[in-house]
Legacy VTK file of the C-alpha trace (Angstrom):
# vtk DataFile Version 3.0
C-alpha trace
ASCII
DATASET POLYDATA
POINTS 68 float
0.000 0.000 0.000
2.672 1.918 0.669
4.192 1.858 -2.858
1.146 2.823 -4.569
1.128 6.203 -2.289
4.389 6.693 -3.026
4.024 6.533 -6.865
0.583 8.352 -6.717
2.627 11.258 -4.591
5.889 11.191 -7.042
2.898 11.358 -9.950
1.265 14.557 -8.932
4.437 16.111 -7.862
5.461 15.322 -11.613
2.470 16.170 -13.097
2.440 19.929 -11.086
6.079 20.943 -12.052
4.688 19.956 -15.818
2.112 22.129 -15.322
4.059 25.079 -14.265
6.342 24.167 -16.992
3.907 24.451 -19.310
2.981 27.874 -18.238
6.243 29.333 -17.913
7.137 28.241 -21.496
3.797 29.000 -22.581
4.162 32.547 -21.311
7.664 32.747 -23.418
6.776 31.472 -26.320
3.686 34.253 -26.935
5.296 37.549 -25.221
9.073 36.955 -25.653
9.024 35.229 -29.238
6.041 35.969 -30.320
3.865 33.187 -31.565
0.034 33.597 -31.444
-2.154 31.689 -29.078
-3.203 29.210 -31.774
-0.093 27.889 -32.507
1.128 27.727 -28.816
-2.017 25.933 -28.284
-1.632 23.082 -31.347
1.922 22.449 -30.496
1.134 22.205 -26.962
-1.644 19.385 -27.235
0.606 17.491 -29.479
3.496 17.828 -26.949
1.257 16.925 -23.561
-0.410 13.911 -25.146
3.440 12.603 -26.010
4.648 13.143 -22.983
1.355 11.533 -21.153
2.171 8.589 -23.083
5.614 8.512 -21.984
4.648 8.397 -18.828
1.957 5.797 -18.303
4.322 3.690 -20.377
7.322 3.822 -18.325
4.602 3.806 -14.934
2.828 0.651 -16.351
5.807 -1.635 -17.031
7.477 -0.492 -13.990
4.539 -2.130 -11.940
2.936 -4.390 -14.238
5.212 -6.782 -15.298
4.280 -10.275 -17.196
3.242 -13.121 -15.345
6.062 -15.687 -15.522
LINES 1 69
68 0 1 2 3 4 5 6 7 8 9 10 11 12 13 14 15 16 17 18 19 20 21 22 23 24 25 26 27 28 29 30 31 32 33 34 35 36 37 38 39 40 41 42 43 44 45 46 47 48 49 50 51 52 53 54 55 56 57 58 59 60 61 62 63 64 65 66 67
């Protein structure tokens, strides 16, 4: 039980720093360079559903493994 808390913790602490992140570059990307908000907003959904899937893929076969 103690494991899963630990990985739900490490998992929200993950997915907050993302999130701020996300905002800080977000906040770049439109004032200091420039882009408009449609094409920070594309890239951005492209980018988070990657990275999402990086990370229930290294979370699920880290804990799930095969039977033997």
């Amino acid at each position: 039980m103690d494991d899963r808390l630990g990985v739900m913790i490490t998992f929200a602490v993950i997915a907050g720093f993302a999130t701020l992140v996300a905002f800080t570059l977000g906040y770049v990307a439109h004032y200091d360079i420039g882009l408009s908000r449609l094409e920070i907003r594309s890239t951005s959904l492209i980018a988070s559903g990657a990275i999402a899937m990086l990370l229930a893929i290294e979370l699920f076969s880290q804990y799930w493994h095969k039977p033997k």
